[in-house]
N, CA, C and O atoms as a MOPAC input file, in Angstrom:
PM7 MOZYME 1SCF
protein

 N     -6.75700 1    12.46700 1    15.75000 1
 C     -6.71600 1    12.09300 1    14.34900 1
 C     -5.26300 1    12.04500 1    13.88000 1
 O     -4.36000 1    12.47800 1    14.59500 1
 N     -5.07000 1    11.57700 1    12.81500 1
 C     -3.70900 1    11.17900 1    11.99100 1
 C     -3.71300 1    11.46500 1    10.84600 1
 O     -4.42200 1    10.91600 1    10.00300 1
 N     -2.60900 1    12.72800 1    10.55600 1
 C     -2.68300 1    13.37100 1     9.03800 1
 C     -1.58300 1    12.29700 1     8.88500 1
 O     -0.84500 1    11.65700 1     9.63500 1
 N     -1.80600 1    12.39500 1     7.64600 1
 C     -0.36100 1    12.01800 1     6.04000 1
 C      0.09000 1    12.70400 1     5.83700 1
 O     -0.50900 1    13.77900 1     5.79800 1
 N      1.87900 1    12.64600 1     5.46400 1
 C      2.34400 1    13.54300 1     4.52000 1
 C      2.87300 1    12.36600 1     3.60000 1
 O      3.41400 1    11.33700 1     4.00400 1
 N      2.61500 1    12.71000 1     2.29800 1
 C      3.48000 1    11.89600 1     0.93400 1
 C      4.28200 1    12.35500 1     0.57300 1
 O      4.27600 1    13.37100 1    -0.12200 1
 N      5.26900 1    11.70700 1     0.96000 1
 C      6.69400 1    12.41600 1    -0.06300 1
 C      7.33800 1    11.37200 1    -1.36700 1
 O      7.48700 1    10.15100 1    -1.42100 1
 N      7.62700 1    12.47800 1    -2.35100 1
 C      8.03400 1    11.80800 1    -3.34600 1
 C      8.72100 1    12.86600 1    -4.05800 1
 O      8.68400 1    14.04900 1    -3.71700 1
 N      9.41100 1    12.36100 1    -5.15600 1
 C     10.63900 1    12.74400 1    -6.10000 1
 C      9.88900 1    13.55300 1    -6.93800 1
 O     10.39400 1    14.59600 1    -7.35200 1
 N      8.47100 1    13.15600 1    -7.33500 1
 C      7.97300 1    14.19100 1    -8.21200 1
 C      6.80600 1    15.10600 1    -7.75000 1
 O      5.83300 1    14.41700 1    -7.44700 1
 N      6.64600 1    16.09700 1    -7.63800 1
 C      5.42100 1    17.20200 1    -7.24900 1
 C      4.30700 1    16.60600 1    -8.09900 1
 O      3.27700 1    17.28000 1    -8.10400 1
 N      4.29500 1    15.66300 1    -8.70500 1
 C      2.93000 1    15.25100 1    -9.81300 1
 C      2.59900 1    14.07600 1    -8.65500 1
 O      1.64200 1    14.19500 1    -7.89100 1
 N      3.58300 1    12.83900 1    -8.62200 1
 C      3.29600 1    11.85300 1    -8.21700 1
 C      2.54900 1    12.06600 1    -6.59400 1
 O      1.45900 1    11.63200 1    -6.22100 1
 N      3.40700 1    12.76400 1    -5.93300 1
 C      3.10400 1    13.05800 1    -4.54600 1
 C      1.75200 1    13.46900 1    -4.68700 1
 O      0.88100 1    12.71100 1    -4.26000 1
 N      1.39300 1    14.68900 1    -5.28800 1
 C      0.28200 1    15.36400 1    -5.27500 1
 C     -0.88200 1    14.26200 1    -5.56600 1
 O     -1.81700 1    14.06300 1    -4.79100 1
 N     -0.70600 1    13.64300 1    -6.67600 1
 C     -1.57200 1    11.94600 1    -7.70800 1
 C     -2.31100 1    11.53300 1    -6.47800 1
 O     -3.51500 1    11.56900 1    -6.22400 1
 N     -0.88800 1    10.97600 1    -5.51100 1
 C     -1.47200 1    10.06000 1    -4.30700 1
 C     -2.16500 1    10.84700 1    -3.51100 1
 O     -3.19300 1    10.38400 1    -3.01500 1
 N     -1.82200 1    12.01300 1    -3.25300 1
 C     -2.81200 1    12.68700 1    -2.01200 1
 C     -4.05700 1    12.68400 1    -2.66000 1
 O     -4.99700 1    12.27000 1    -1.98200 1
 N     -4.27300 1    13.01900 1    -3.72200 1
 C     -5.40200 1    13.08200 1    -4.09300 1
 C     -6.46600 1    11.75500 1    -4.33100 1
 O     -7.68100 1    11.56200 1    -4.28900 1
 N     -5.36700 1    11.05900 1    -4.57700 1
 C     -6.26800 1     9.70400 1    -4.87500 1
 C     -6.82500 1     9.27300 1    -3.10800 1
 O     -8.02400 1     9.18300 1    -2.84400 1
 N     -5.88800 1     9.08300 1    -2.20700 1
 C     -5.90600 1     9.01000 1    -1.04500 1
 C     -7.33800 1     9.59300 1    -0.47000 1
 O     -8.18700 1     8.85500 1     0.03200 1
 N     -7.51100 1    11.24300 1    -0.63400 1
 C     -8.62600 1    12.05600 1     0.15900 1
 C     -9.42600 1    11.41700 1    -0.79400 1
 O    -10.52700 1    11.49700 1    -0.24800 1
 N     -9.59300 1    10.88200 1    -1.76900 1
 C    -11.41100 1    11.03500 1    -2.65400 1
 C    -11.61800 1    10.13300 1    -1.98800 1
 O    -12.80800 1    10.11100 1    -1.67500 1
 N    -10.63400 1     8.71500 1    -1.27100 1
 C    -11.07300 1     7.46400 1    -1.13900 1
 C    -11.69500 1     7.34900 1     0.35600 1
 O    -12.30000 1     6.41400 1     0.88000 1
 N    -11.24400 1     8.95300 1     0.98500 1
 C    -12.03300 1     9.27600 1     2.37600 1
 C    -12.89800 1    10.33200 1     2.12600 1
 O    -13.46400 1    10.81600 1     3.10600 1
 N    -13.14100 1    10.83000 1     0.94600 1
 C    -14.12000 1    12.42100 1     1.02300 1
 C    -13.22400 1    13.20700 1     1.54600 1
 O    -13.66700 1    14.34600 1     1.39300 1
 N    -12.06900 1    13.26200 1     2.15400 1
 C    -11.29600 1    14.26000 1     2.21100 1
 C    -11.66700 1    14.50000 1     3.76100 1
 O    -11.87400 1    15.63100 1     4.19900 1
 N    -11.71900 1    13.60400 1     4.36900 1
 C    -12.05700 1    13.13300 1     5.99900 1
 C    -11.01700 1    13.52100 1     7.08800 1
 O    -11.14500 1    13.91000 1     8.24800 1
 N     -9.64500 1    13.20600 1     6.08000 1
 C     -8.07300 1    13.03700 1     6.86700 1
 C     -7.35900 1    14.20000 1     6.08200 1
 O     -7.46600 1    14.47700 1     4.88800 1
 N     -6.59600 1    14.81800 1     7.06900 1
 C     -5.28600 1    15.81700 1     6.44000 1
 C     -4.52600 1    14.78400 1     5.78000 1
 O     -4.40900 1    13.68400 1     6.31900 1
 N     -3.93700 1    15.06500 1     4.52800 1
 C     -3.25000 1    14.22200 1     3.91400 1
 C     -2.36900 1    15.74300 1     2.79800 1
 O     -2.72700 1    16.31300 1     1.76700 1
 N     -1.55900 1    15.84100 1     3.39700 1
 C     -0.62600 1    16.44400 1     2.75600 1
 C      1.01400 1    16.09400 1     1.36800 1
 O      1.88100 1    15.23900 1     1.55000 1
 N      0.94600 1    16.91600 1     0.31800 1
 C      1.87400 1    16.29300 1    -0.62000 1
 C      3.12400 1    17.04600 1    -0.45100 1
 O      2.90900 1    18.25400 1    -0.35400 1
 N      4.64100 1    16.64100 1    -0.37000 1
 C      5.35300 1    17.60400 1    -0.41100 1
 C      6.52600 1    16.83100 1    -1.17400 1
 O      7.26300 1    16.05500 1    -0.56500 1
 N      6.65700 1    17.08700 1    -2.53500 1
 C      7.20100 1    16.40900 1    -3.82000 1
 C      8.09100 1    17.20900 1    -4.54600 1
 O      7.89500 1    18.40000 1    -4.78800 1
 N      9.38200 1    16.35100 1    -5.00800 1
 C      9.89200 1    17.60200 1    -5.72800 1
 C     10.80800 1    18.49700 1    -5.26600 1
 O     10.40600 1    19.26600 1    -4.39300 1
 N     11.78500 1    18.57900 1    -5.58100 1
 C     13.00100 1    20.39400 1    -5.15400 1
 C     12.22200 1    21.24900 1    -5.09400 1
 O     12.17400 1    21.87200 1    -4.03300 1
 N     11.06500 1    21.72400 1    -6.47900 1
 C     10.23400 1    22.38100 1    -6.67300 1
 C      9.22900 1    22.02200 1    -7.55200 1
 O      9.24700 1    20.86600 1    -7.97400 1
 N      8.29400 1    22.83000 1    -7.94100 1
 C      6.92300 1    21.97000 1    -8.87700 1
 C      7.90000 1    21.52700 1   -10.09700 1
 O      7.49100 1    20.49200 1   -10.62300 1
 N      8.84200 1    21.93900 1   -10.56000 1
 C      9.32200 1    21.27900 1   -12.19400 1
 C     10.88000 1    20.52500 1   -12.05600 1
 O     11.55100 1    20.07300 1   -12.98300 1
 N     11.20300 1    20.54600 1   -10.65700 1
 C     12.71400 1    19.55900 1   -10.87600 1
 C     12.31000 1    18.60900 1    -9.74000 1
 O     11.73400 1    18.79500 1    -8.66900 1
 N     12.97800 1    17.17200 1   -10.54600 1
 C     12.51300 1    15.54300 1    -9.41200 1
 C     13.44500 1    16.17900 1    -8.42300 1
 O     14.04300 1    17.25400 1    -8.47700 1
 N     13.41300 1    15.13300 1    -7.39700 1
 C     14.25100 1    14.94100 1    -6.68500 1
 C     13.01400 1    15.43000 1    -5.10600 1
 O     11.80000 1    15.61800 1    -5.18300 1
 N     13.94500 1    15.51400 1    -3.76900 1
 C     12.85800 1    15.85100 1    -2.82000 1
 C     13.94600 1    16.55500 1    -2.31900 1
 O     15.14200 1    16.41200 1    -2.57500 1
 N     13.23600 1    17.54100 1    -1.37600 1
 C     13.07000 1    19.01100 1    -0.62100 1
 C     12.85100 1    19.11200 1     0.91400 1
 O     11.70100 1    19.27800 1     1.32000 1
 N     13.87100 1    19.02400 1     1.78000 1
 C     13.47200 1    18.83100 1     3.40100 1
 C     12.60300 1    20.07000 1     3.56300 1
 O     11.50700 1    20.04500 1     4.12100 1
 N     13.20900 1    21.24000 1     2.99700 1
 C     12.15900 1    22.10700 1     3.46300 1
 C     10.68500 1    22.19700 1     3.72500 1
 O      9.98100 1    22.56000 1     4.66700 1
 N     10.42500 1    21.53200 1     2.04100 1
 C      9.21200 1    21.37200 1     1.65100 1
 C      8.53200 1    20.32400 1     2.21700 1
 O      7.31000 1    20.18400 1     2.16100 1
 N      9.32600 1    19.56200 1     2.77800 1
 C      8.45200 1    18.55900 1     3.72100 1
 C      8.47300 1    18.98500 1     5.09500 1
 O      7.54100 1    18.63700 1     5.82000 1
 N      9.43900 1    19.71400 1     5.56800 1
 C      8.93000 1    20.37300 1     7.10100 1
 C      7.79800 1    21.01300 1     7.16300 1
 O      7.16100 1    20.88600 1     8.20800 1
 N      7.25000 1    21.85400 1     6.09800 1
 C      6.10400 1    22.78100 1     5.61700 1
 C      5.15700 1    21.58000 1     5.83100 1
 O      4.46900 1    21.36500 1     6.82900 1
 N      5.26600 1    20.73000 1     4.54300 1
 C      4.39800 1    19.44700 1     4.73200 1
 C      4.04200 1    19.18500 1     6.56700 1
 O      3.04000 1    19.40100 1     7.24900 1
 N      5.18300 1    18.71800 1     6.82800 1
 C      4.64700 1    18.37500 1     8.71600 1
 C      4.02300 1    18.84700 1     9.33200 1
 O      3.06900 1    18.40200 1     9.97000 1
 N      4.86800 1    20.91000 1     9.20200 1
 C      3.89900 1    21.53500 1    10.11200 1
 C      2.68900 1    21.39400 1     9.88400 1
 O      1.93600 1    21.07200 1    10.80300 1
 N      2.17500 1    21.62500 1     8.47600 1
 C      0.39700 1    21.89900 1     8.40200 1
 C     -0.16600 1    20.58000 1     8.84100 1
 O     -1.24300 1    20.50000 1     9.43100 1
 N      0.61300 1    19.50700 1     8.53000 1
 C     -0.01900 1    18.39100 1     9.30800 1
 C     -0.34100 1    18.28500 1    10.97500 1
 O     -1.40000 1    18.06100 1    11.56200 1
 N      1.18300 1    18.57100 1    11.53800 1
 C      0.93600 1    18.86300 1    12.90700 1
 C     -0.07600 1    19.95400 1    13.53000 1
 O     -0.44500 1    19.97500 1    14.70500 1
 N     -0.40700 1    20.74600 1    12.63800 1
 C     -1.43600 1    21.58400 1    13.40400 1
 C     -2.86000 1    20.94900 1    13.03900 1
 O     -3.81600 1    21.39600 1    13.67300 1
 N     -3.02700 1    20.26500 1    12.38300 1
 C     -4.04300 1    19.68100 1    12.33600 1
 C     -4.65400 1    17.92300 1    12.67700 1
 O     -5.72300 1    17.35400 1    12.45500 1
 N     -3.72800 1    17.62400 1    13.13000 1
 C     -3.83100 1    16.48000 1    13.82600 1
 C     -2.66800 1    15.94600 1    15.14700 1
 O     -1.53000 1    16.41300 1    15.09100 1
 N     -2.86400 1    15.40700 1    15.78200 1
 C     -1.75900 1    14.65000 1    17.04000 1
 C     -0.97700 1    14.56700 1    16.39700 1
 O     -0.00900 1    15.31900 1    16.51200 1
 N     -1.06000 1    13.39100 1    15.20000 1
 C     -0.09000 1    12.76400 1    14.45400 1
 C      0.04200 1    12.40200 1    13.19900 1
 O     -0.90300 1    12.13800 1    12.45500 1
 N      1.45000 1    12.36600 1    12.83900 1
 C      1.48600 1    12.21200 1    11.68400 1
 C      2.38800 1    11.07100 1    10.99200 1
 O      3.49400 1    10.70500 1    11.39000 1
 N      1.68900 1    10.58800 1     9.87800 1
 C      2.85700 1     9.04300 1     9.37500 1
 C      3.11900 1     9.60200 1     7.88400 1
 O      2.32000 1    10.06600 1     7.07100 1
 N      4.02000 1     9.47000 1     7.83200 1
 C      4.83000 1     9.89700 1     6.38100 1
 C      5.12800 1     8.70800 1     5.41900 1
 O      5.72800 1     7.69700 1     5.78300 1
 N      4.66600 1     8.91200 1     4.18800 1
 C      4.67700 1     7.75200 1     3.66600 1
 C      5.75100 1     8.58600 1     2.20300 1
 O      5.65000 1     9.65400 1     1.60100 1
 N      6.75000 1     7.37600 1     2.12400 1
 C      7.74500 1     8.21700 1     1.11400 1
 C      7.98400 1     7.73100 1    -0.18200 1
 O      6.95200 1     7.05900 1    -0.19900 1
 N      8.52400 1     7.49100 1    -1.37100 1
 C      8.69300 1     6.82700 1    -2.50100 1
 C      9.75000 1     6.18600 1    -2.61600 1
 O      9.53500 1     5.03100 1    -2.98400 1
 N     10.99700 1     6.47300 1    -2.43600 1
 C     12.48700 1     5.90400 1    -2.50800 1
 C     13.05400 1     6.57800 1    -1.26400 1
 O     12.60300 1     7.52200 1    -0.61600 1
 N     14.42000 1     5.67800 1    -1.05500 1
 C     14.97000 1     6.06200 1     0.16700 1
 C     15.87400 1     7.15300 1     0.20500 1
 O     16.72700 1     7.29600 1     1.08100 1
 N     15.71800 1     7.78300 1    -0.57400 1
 C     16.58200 1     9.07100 1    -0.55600 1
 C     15.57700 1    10.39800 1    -0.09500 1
 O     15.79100 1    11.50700 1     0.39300 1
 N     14.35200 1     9.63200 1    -0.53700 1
 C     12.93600 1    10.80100 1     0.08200 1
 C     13.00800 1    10.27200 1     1.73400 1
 O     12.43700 1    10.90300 1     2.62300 1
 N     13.59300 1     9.34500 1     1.92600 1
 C     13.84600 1     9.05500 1     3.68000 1
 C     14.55700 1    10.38600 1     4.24700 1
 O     14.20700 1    11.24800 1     5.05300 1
 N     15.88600 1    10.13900 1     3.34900 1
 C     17.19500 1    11.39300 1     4.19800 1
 C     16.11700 1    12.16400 1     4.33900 1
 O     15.52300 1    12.09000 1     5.41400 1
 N     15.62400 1    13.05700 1     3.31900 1
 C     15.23800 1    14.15400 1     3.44100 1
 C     13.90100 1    14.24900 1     4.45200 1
 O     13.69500 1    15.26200 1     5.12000 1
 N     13.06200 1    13.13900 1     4.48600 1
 C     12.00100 1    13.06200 1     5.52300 1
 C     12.61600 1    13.39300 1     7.05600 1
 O     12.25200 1    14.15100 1     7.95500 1
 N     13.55800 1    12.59100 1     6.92800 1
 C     14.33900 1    12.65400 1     8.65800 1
 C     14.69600 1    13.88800 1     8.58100 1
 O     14.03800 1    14.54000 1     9.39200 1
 N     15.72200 1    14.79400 1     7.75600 1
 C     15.97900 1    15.68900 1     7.98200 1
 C     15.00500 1    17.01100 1     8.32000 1
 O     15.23100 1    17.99700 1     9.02200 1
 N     13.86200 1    16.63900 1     7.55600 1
 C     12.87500 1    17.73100 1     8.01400 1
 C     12.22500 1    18.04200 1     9.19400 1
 O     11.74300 1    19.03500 1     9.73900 1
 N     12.46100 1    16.15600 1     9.53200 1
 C     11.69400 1    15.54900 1    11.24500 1
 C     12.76200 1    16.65900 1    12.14200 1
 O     12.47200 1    17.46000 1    13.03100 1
 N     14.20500 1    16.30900 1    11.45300 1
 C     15.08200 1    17.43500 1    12.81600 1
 C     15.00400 1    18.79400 1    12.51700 1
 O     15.43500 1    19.56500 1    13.37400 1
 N     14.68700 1    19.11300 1    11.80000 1
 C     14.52900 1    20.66400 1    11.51800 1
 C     12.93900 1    21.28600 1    12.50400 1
 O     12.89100 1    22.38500 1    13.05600 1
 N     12.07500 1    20.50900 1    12.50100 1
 C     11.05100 1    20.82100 1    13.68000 1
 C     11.33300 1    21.07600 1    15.21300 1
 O     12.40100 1    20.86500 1    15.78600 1
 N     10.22400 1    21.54800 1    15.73900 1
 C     10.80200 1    21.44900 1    17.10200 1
 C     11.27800 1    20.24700 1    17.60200 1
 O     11.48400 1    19.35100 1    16.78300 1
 N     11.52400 1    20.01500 1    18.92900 1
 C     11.67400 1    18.99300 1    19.62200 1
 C     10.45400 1    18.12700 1    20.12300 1
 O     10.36000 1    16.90400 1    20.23500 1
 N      9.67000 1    18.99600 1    20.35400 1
 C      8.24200 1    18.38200 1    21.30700 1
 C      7.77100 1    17.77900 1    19.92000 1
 O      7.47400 1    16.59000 1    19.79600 1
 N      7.73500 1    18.58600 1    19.01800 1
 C      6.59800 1    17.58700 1    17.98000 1
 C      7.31400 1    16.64900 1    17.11600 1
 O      6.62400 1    16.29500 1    16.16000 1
 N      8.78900 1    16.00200 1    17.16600 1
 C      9.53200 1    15.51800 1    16.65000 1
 C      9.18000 1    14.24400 1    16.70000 1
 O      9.62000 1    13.44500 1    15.87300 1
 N      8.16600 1    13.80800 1    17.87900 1
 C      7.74500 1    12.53200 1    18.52000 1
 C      6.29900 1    12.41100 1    18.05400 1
 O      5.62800 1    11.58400 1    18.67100 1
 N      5.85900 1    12.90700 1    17.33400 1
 C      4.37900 1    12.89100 1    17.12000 1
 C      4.51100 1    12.81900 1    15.47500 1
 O      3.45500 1    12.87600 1    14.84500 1
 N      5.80200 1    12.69100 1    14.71500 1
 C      5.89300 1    12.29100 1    13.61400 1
 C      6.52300 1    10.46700 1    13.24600 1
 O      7.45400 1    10.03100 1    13.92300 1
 N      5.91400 1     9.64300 1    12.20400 1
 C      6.77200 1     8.63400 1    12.42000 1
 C      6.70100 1     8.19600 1    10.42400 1
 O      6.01900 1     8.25600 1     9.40100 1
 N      8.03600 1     7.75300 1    11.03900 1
 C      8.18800 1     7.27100 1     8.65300 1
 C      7.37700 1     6.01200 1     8.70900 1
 O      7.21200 1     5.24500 1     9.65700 1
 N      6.98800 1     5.97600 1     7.70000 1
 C      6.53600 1     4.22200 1     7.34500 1
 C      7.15400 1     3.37100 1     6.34300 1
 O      7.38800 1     3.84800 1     5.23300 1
 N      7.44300 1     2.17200 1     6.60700 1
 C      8.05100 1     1.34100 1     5.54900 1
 C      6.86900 1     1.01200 1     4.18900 1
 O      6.96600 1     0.10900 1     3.35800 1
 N      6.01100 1     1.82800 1     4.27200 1
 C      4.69700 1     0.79400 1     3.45700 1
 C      5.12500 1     1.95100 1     2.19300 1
 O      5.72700 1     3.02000 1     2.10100 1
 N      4.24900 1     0.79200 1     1.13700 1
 C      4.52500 1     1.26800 1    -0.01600 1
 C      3.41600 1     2.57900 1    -0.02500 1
 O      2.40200 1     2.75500 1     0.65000 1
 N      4.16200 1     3.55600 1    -1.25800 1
 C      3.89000 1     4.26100 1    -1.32600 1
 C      1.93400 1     4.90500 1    -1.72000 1
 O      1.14300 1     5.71500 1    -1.23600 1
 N      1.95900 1     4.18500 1    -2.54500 1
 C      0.34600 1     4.40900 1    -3.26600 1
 C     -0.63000 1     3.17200 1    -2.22200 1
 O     -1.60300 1     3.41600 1    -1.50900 1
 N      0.00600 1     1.93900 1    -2.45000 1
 C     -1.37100 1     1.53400 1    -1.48700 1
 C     -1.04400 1     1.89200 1    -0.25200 1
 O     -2.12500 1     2.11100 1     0.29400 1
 N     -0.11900 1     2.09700 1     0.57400 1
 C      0.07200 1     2.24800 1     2.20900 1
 C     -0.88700 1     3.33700 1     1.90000 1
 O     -2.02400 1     2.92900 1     2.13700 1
 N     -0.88400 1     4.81800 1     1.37300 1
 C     -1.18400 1     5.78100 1     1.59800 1
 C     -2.80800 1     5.39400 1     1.59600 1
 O     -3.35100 1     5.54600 1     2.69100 1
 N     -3.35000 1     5.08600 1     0.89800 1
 C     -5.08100 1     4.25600 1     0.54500 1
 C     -5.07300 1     3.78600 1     1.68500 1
 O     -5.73100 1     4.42500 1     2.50500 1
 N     -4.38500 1     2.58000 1     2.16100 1
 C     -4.87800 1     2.08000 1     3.27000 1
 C     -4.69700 1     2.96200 1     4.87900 1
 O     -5.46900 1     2.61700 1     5.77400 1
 N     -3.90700 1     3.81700 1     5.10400 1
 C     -3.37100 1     4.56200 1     5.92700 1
 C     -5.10300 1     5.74000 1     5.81700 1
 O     -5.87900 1     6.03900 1     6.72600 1
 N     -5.12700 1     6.00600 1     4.77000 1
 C     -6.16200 1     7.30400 1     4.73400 1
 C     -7.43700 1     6.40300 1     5.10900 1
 O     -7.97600 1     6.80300 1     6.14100 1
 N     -8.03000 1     5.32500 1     4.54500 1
 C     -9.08500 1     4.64600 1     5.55400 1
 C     -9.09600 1     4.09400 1     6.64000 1
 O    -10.13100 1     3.63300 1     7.11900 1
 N     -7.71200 1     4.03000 1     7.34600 1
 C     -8.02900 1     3.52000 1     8.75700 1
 C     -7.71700 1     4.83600 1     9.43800 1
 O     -7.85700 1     4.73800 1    10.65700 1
 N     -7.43600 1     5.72400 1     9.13700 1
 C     -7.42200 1     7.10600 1     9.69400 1
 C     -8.76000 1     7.98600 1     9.48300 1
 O     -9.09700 1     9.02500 1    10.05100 1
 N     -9.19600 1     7.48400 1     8.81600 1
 C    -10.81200 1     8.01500 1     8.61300 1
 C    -11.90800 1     7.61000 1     9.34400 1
 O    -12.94200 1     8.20500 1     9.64800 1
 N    -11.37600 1     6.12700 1     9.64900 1
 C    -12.60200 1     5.65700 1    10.59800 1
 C    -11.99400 1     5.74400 1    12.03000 1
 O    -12.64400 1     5.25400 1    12.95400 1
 N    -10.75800 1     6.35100 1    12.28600 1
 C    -10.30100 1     6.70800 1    13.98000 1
 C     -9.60800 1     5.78600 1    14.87500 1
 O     -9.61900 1     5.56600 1    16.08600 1
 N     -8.48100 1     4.93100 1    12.97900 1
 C     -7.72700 1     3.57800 1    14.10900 1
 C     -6.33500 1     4.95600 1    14.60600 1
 O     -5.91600 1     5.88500 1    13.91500 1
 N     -5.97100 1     4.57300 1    15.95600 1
 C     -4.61600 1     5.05800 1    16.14300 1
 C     -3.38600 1     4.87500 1    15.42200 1
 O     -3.21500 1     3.84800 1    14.76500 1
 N     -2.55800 1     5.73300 1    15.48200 1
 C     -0.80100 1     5.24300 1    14.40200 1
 C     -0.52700 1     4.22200 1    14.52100 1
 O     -0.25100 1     3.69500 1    13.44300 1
 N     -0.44600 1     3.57800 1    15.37800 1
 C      0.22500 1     2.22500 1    15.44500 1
 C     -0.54200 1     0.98300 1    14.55800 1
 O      0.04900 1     0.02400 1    14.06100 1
 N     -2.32700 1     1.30200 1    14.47200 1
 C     -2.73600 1     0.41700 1    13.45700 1
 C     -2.75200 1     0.84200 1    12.75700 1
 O     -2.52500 1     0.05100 1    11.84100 1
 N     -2.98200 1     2.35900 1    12.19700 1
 C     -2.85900 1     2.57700 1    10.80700 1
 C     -1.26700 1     2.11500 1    10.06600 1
 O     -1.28400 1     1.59600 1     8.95000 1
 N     -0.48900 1     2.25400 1    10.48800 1
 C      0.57700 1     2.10600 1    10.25100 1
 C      1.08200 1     0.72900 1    10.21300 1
 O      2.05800 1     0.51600 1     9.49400 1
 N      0.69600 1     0.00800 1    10.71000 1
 C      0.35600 1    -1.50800 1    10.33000 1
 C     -0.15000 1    -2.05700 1     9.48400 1
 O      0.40600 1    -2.94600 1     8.83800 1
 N     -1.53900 1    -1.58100 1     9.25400 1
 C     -1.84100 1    -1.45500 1     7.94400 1
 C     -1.42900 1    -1.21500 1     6.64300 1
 O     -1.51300 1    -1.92200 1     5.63900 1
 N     -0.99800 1    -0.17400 1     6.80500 1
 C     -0.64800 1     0.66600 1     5.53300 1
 C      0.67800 1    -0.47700 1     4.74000 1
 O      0.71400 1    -0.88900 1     3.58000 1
 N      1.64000 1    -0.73500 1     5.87900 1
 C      3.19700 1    -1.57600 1     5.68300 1
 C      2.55200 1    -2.99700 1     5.40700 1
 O      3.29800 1    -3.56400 1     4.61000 1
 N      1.44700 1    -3.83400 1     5.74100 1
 C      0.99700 1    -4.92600 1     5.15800 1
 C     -0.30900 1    -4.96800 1     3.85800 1
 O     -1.19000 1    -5.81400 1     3.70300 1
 N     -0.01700 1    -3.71100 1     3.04500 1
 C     -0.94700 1    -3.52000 1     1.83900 1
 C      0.46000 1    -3.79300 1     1.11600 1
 O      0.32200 1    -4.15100 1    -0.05400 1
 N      1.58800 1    -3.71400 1     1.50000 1
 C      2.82500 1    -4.44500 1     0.66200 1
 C      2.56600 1    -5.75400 1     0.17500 1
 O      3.05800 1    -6.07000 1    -0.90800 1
 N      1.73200 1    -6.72400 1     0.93300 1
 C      1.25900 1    -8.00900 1     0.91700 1
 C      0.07000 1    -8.17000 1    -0.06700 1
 O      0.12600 1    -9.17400 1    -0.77800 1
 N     -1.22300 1    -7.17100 1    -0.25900 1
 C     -2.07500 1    -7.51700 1    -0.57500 1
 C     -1.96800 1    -7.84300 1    -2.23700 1
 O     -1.26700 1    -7.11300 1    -2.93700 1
 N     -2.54300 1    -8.73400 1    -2.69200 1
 C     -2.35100 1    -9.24100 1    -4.14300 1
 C     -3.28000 1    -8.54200 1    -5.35200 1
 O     -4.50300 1    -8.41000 1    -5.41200 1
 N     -2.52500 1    -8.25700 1    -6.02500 1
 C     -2.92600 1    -7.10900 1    -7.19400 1
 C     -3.62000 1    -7.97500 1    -8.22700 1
 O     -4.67600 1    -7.58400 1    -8.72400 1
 N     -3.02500 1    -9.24000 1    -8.60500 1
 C     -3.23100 1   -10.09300 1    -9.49000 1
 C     -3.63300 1   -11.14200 1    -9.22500 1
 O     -2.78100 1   -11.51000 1    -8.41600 1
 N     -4.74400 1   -12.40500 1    -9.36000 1
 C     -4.96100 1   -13.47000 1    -8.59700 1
 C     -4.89000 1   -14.78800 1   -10.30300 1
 O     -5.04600 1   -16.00000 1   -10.15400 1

């Protein structure tokens, strides 16, 4: 299986998406939030996303990180090197947007596609049309 971690600038927003994410699987997939310096200042937290990883890594092979802005990148990578080595490879970032990648990432991880399609997925819900 394939947990999530969401990272984002705010402990509201991050948390928003995980949650919106699990109702849209029953809560099928680990999908972890790690948002925020702390619950009341923006910004993001390597620590708090290594925490994020581990509980992910113990509960699934793998994990795809889906982030908000690219400064929640630095800090994603940095948390990736702060882990061991062995499980450093069983984490991967995604370019997909934040709220739908994560939707689409949590249903193809629910029905048991591997990272490489979920993660395909998730980066071409950038495409899908909101407005017709």
């Amino acid at each position: 299986m394939v947990a999530l971690v969401i990272v984002a600038h705010s402990a509201k927003l991050a948390e928003g998406v995980r949650e919106l994410a699990a109702q849209m699987t029953q809560g099928r997939v680990p999908i972890f939030a790690a948002g925020g310096v702390d619950d009341d200042i923006l910004g993001t937290n390597a620590e708090r996303i290594r925490e994020a990883l581990e509980a992910a890594l113990a509960s699934s092979q793998e994990v795809l990180v889906l982030m908000d802005l690219g400064s929640a990148v630095l800090s994603a990578r940095m948390a990736i090197d702060l882990l061991p080595e062995e499980q450093r490879s069983r984490v991967r970032l995604s370019q997909a947007p934040l709220v739908e990648g994560a939707v689409v990432a949590a249903v193809e991880a629910a029905i048991g596609k591997g990272l490489d399609e979920i993660e395909a997925s998730a980066v071409e819900a950038a495409r899908m049309p909101k407005v017709t």
